[in-house]
N, C-alpha and C positions, 0 to 999 in steps of 0.2 A: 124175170127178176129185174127190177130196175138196179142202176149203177149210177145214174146222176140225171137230174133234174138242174136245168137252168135257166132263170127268168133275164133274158137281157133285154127286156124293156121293149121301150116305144122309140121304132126307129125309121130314120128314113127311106123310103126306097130309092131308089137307084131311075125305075121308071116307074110311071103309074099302071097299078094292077086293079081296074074295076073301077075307074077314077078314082084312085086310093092314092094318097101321098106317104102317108103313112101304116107303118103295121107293126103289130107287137110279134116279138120275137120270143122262140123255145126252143132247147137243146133239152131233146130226152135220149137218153143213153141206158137201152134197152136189152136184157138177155134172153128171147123168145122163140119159139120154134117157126117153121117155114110158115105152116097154117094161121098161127096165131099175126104175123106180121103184115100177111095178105089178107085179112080182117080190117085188121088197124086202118093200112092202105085204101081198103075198100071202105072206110070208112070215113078216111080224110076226104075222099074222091067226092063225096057227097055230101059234106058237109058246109054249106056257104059259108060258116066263119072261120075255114081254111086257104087262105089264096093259094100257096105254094107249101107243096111238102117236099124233103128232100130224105131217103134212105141210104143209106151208107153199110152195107155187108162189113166189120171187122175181123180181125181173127183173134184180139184180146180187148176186153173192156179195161175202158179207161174209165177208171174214178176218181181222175185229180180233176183240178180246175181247167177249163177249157182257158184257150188265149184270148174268147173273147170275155168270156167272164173274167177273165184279171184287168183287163182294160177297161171293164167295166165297175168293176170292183175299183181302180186306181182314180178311173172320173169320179167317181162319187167320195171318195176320201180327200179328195182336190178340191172339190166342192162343200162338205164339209167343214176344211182348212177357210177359204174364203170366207164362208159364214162366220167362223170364229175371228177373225181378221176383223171385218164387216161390225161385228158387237163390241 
């Protein structure tokens, strides 16, 4: 069962991964059993347009907005505002 999906964009990395400056970012917020997770995994493992995966065991899904989706959410209404400014 998914519980949230989140696109934060195209960001910078910290260092280069594959001479890569940059990489797009996802937050999937997942309800799956052991088997099905060690697929997924074994799937990222193999997949070149994965650099880094990162899994997280919780013990309740969260379905509000993540802290980086508000901050991202917050940039892009800031941005927004400037364009309207800007016109």
């Amino acid at each position: 069962k998914v519980h949230r999906v989140e696109d934060w964009g195209r960001r910078q990395l910290v260092y280069l991964i594959q001479k890569l400056a940059k990489a797009h970012y996802l937050c999937i917020n997942i309800e799956a059993s052991q088997a099905v997770m060690e697929e997924i995994e074994h799937a990222f493992k193999f997949n070149d347009a994965v650099l880094r995966h990162l899994t997280v065991l919780k013990k309740k899904a969260e379905t509000g907005p993540s802290l980086m989706m508000r901050n991202v959410e917050r940039e892009e209404a800031r941005k927004a505002q400037q364009q309207e400014y800007a016109a």
